[in-house]
C-alpha positions in Angstrom: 32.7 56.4 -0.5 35.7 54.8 -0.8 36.1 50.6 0.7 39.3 49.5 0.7 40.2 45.7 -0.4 42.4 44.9 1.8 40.1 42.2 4.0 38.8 39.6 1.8 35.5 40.5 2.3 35.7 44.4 0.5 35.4 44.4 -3.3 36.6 46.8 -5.4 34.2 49.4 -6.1 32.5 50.5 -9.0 31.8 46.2 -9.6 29.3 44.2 -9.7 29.9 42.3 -6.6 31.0 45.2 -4.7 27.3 46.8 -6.0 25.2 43.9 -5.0 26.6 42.9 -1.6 26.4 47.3 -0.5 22.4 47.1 -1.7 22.0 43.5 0.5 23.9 44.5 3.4 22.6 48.1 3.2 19.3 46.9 3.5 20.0 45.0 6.6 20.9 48.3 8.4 24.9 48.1 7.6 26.7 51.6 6.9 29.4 52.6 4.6 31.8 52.7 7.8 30.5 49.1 8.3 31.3 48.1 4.7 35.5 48.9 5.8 35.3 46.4 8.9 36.2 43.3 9.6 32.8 40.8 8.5 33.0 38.1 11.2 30.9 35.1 11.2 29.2 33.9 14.5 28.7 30.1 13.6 25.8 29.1 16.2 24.3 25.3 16.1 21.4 26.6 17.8 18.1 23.9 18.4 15.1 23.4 20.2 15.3 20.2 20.1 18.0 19.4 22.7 19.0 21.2 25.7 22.4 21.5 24.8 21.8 23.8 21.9 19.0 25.9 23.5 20.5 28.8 24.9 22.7 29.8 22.0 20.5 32.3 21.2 21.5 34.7 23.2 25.0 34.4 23.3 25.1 34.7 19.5 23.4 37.8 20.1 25.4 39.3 23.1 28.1 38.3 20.8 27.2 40.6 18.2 27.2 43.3 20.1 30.4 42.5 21.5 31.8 42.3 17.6 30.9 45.4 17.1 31.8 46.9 20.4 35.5 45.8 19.4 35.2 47.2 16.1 33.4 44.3 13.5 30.6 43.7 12.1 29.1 39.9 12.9 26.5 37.9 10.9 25.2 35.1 12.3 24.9 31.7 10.8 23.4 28.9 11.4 24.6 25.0 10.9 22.7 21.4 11.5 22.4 20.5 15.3 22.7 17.0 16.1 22.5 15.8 20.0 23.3 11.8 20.4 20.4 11.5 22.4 17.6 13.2 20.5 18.5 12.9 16.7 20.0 9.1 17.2 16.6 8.2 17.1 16.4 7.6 13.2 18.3 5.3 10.5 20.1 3.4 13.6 21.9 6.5 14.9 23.6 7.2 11.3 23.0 11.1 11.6 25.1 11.5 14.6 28.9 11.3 13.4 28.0 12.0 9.7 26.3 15.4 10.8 29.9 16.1 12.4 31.0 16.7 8.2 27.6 18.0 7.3 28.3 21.2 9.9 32.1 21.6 8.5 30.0 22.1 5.1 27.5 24.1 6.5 30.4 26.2 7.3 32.1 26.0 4.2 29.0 27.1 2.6 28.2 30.3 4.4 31.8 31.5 5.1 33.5 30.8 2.2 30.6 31.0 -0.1 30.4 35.0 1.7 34.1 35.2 1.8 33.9 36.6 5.5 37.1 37.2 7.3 37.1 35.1 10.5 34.4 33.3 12.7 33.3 32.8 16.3 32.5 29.7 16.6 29.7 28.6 19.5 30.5 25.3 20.8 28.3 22.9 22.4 27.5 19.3 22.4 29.4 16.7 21.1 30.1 17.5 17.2 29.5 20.9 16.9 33.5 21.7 18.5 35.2 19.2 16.3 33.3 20.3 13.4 34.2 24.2 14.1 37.9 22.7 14.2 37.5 21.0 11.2 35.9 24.0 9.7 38.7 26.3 10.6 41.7 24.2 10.2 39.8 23.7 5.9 39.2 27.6 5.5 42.4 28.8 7.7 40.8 32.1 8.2 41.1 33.4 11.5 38.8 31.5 14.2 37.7 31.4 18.1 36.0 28.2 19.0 34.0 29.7 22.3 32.9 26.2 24.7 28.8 27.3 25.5 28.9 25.5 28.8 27.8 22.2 30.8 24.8 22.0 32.1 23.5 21.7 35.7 22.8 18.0 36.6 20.3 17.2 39.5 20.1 14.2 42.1 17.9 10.9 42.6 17.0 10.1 46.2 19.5 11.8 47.6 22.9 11.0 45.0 24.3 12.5 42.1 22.3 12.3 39.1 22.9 13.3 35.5 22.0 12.3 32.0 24.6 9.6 31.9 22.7 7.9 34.6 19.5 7.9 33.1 21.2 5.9 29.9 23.2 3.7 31.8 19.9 3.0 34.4 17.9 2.2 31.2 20.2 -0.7 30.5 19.0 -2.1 33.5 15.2 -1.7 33.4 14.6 -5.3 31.3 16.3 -7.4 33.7 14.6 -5.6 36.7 16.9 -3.8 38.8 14.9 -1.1 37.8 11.5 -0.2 37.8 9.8 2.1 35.0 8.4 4.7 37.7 12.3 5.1 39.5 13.8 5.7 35.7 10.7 8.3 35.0 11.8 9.8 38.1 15.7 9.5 37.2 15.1 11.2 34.0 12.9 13.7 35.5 15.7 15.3 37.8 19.0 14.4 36.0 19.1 17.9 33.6 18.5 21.0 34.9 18.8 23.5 32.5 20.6 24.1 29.4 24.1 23.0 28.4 26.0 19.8 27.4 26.2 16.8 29.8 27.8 17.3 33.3 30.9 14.9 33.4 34.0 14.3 31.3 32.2 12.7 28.2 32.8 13.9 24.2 31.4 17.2 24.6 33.6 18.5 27.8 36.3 16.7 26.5 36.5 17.9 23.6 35.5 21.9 25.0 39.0 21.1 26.4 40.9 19.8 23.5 40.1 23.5 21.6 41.8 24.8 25.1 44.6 22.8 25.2 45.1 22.9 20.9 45.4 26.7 21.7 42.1 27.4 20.0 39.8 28.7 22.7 40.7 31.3 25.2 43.2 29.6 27.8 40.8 29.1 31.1 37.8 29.3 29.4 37.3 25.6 30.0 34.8 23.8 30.8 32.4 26.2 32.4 29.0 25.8 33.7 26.4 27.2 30.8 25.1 31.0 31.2 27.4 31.6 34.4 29.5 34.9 34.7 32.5 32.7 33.5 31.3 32.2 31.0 29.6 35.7 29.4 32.9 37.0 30.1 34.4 34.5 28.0 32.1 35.3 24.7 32.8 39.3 25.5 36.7 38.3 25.8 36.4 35.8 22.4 34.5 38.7 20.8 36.8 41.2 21.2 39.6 38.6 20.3 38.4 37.6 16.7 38.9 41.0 15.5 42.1 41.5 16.8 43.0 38.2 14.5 41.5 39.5 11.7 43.9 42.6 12.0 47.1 40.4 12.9 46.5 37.6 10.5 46.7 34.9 12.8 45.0 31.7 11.3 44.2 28.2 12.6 47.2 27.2 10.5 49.6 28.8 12.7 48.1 26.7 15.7 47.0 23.2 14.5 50.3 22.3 14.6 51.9 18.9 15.2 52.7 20.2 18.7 49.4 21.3 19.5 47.9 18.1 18.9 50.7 16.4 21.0 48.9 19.1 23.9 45.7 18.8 23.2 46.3 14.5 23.5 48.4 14.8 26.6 45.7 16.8 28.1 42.6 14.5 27.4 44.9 11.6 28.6 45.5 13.2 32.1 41.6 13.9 32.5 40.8 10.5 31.4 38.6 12.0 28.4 36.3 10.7 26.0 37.2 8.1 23.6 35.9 9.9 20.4 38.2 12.6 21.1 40.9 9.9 19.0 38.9 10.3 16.0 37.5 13.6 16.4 41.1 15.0 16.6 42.1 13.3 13.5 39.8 14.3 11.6 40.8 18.6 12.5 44.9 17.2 11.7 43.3 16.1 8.5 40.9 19.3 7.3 44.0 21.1 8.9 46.6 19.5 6.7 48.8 18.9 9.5 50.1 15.3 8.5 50.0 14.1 12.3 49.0 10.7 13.3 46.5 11.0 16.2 46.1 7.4 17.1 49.9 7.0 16.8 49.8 10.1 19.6 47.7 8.6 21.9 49.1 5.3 21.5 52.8 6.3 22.4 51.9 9.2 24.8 49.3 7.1 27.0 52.1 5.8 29.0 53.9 8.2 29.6 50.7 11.0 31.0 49.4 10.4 34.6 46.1 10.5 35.5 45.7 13.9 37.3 42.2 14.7 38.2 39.3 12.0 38.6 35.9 13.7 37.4 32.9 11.7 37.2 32.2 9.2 35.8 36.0 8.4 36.1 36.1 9.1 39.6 33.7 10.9 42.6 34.4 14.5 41.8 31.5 16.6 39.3 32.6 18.4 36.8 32.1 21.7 39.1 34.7 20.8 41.0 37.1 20.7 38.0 36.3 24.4 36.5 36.5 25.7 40.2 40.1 23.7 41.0 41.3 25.7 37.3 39.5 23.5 34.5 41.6 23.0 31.5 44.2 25.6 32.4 45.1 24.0 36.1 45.9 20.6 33.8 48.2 22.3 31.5 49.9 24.1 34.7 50.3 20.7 36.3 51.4 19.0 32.9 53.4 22.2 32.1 57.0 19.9 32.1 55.2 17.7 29.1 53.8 20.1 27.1 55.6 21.5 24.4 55.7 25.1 25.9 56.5 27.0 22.3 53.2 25.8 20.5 51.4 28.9 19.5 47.3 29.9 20.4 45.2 32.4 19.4 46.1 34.7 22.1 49.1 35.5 19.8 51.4 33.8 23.0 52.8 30.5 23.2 51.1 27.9 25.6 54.2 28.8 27.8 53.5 32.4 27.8 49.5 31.7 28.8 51.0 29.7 31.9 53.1 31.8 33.0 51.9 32.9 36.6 48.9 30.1 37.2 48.2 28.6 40.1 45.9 25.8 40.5 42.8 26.6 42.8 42.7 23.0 44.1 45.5 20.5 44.2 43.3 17.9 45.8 41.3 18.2 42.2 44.1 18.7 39.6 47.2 17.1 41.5 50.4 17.6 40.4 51.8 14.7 38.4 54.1 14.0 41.6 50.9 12.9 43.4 48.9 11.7 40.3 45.6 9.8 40.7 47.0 6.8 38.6 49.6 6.1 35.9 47.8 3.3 33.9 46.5 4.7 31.2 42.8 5.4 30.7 42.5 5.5 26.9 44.0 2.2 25.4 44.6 2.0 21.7 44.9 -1.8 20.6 46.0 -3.4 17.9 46.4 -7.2 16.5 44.6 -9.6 13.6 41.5 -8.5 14.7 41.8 -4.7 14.5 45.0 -4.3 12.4 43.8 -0.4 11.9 43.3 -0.2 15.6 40.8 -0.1 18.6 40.1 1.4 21.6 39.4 0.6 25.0 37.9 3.5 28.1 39.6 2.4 31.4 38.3 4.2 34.7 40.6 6.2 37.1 41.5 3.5 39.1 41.3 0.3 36.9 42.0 -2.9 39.1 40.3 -5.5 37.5 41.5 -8.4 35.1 42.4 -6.7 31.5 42.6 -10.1 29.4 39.6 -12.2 28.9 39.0 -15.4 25.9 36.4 -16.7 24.7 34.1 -18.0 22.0 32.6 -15.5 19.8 29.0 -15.1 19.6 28.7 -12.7 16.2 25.5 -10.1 15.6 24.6 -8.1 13.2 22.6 -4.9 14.4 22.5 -3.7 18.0 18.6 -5.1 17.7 19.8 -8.8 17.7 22.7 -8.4 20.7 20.0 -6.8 22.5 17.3 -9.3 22.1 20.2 -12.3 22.5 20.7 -10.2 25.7 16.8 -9.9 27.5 16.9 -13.7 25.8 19.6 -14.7 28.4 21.1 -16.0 25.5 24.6 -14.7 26.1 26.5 -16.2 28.1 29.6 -15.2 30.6 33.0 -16.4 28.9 31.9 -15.5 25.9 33.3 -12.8 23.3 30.1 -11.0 21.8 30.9 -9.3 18.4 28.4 -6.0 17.1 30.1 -5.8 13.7 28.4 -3.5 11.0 28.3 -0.7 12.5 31.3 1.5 11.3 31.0 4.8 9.6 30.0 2.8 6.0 28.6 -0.3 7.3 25.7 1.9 9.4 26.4 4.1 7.5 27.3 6.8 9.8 28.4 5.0 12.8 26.0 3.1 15.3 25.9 3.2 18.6 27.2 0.2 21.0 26.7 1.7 24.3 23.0 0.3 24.6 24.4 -3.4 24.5 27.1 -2.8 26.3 24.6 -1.4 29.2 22.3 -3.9 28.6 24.9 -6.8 29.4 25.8 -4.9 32.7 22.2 -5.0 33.7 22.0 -8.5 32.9 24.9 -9.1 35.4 27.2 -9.6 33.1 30.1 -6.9 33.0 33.1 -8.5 33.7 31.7 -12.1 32.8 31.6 -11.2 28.8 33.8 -9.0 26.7 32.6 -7.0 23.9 34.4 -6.3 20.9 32.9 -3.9 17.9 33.5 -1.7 14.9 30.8 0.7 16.1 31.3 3.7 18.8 30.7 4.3 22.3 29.4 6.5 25.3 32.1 9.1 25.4 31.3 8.7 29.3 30.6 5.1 30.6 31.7 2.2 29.9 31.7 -1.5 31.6 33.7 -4.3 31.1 36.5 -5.0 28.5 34.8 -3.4 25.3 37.2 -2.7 22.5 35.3 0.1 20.0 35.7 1.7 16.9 37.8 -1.5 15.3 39.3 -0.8 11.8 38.9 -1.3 9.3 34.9 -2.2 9.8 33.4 -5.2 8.9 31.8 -3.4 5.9 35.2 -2.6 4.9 36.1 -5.9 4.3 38.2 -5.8 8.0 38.7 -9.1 9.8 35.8 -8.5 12.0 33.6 -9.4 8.9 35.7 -12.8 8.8 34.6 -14.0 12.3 32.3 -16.9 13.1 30.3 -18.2 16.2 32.7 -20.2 18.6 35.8 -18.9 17.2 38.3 -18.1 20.1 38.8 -14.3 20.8 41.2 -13.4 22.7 42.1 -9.3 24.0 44.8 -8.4 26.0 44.2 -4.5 27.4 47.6 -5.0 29.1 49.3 -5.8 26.3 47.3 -3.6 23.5 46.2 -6.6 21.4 43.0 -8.2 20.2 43.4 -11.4 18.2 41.3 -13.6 16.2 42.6 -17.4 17.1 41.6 -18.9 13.8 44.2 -20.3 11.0 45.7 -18.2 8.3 44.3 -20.6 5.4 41.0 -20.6 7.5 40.9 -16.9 7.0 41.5 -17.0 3.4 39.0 -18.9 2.7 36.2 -17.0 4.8 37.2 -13.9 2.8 36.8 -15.8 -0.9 33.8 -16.1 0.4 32.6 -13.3 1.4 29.7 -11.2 -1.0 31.3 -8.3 -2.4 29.9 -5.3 -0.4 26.4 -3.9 -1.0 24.8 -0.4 -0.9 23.1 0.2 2.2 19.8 1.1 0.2 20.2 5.2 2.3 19.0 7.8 0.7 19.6 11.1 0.9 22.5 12.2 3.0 23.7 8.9 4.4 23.7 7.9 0.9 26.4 10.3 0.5 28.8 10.4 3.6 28.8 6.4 3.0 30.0 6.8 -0.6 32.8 9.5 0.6 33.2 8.8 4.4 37.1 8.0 4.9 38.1 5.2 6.9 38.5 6.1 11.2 42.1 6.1 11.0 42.1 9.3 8.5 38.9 11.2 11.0 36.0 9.7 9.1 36.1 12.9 7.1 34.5 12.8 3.8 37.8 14.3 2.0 41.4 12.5 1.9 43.5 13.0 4.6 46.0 15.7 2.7 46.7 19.4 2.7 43.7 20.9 0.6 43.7 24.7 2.1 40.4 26.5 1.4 40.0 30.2 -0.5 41.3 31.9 2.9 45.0 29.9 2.9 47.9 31.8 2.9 
């Protein structure tokens, strides 16, 4: 009985180790034959706590077969789930981006730790893909990240109605224009079975990064949960993985600088989510890359139309956009932009997956010649304000004013803007500030979208701006909001600096936000500002604000550098 060392997983035998590991996995049913195969990990987020997680299940275990179908042997492990809208309900939504880190650990942990030769990776909602990235691009062993689907939305008195909805109408309900019994019924129809939400938010947007990065199978994306598409997808990843064990390929020889330049030319022609900036940064970083993200999206956005308008950016659902050719139609019709030699995991070049696509629907995915829009739709701004950078969401087909001054009105916690807000304390003209709420100051990042719905059901979207260093709805957004401002306030960033009545002034058009208060002024509000203070978390917030990075570098919990894991070359 004789196991050859040749993957990382086989020990020499006669050892200790290789003793140990044949009684465990003997014991589970493995053979000596199985011992001499490739020991592939299926990393599956699976929960029953949200419906985006609750059919992974079975495709962990349809996958398993088809591991060993294509000559593998799979072990499945599990990782922490987190859904924004279940588990942001404690410690002011600090679990949400922090757990993205805590899954690339969980990884770390039961790959590494079992020194297994690649992974399938089971995608779902919003942080499980980027943390699979970020996993794969630290441990460069070889890696499929498989999107597990969107799921079927519903309708409200006859129109369109999905989860987003049901957030955005419950922004509405203090100020009337919606009654408790129509959002009970809204939230009773909006989700129809399992999968992540139905429009182009974080979750679809990023399923559609790992295409265009080169990372999941090339028209895999999106695709509606527990369809045929999609089981043909997990038999076609399955058999892939263990191909890439055999030819070496590794996540390394795809997170390249121009993968990234793909994957952010892509998200700008869909009009994706805005946490795709800092999601994307964070896999360059675990990957080692060196590429600047925000620097990406900043000098691409102008030069990427606008070629398909999926709700909530435009009318179309996100049906519509799998059926018209999904991620794949996009790169057809951006196929002049794209750097063509990048190579994926099919062992081809992005060029080489193109070759011969058509687009289903042109009306859907237009070519750029007949492109929905050329103003771009994700805005990274800059100025004294935000001298690491912010970001604004435009829609499709943006045609109202982009500047807007006024007097700041400064809170603290999401809790006093919201109060100030069902007060009719705020105001239109005026600038209102959420500051504390960046990846230390929450810690973990806090959500802004509540106030920012709030002020639209209070009539006041396009009356107020909002500017803050917390994040946003990866699908709706009203008004001029600029998120995710660096550094934070907790940082010590300008935002931290800025006083009730000062004059605010953000310029979308011209990518700046600025704080219209003297230098000296400024100087003097920061020598006197108290040096910053533990948040008093315990536990694991404690320790992602004591090692969370600022947004710029991801918000990973390691420095932006090369630091390749035990399966680098």
């Amino acid at each position: 009985m004789a196991t050859t060392p040749q993957l990382r997983s086989n020990f020499e035998p006669g050892t200790s180790r290789w003793a140990t590991r044949r009684a465990q996995w003997r014991a589970l049913g493995l053979t000596d034959e199985d011992m001499d195969k490739p020991k592939i990990a299926i990393v599956n987020s699976s929960s029953q706590l949200a419906i985006c997680f609750s059919h992974l299940d079975e495709i962990a275990r349809r996958a398993k077969r088809a591991i060993e179908r294509a000559g593998g042997v799979a072990f499945e492990v599990r990782t922490a789930a987190p859904s924004d809208f279940i588990t942001s309900a404690g410690h002011r939504g600090g679990y949400i981006l922090s757990a993205r880190d805590l899954i690339t650990n969980d990884i770390e942990v039961a790959v590494e730790g079992a020194l297994l030769d690649g992974m399938l990776c089971l995608a779902s909602c919003d942080k499980t893909a980027p943390a699979q990235l970020m996993a794969a691009g630290r441990l460069n062993i070889p890696t499929v990240i498989v999107p597990c689907g969107y799921q079927p939305s519903g309708s409200y008195r006859g129109s369109h109605c999905d989860i987003e909805d049901v957030f955005l109408a419950a922004g509405h309900l203090a100020n009337g224009q919606i009654t408790l019994a129509e959002l009970t019924e809204m939230s009773e129809n909006a989700v129809l079975g399992p999968g992540v939400c139905a429009g182009m938010g974080t979750a679809n947007t990023m399923h559609i990064a790992c295409e265009a990065l080169g990372m999941a199978l090339p028209g895999t994306t999106p695709v509606r949960a527990n369809s045929q598409p999609m089981w043909d997808a997990v038999e076609a990843a399955s058999q892939r993985i263990v191909a890439m064990v055999h030819e070496d390929l590794r996540p390394r020889d795809i997170l390249t600088a121009d993968a990234f330049a793909n994957a952010v030319m892509t998200i700008l022609s869909v009009s994706g989510s805005i946490n795709s900036v800092k999601h994307l940064q964070a896999v360059a970083a675990e990957a080692g890359c060196g590429v600047d993200v925000y620097r990406l999206f900043e000098h691409l956005a102008g030069s990427v139309p606008l070629v398909t308008a999926i709700r909530p950016n435009g009318d179309r659902p996100i049906e519509d956009f799998e059926d018209g050719g999904g991620a794949r139609g996009v790169m057809k019709q951006l196929e002049d932009l794209l750097h063509t030699g990048a190579m994926t995991l099919t062992g081809h070049t992005v060029g080489q997956n193109l070759s011969g696509v058509a687009v289903a629907d042109e009306d859907v995915i237009r070519p750029l010649a007949r492109a929905f829009g050329r103003r771009p739709a994700i805005v990274l701004i800059r100025g004294n304000l935000a001298p690491g950078g912010g970001i604004v969401k435009l829609a499709v087909a943006e045609d109202r004013t982009l500047q807007f001054t006024g007097p700041a009105v400064v809170y603290g916690s999401p809790a006093e803007a919201l109060a100030a807000v069902r007060g009719g304390r705020i105001t239109g003209g005026e600038v209102v500030v959420l500051r504390g709420q960046g990846p230390t100051g929450s810690p973990g990042m806090g959500m802004a979208s509540q106030l920012v719905f709030a002020l639209d059901g209070a009539g006041l979207t396009g009356q107020v701006a909002v500017v803050t260093d917390g994040q946003l709805s990866g699908l709706v957004n009203k008004g001029i909001v600029v998120g995710e401002v660096s550094p934070e306030a907790a940082a010590g960033g300008p935002l931290a600096l800025v006083e009730n009545g000062d004059q605010i002034r953000v310029d979308v058009t011209g990518r700046t936000v600025d704080l219209d208060v003297p230098a000296d002024e400024m100087q003097r509000r920061r020598a006197r500002l108290p040096p910053p203070s533990p948040s008093g978390e315990k536990g694991w917030l404690s320790i992602y604000e004591r090692l969370v990075r600022p947004l710029p570098e991801g918000a990973v919990l390691t420095p932006a550098t090369d630091q390749p894991g035990a399966g680098a070359r």
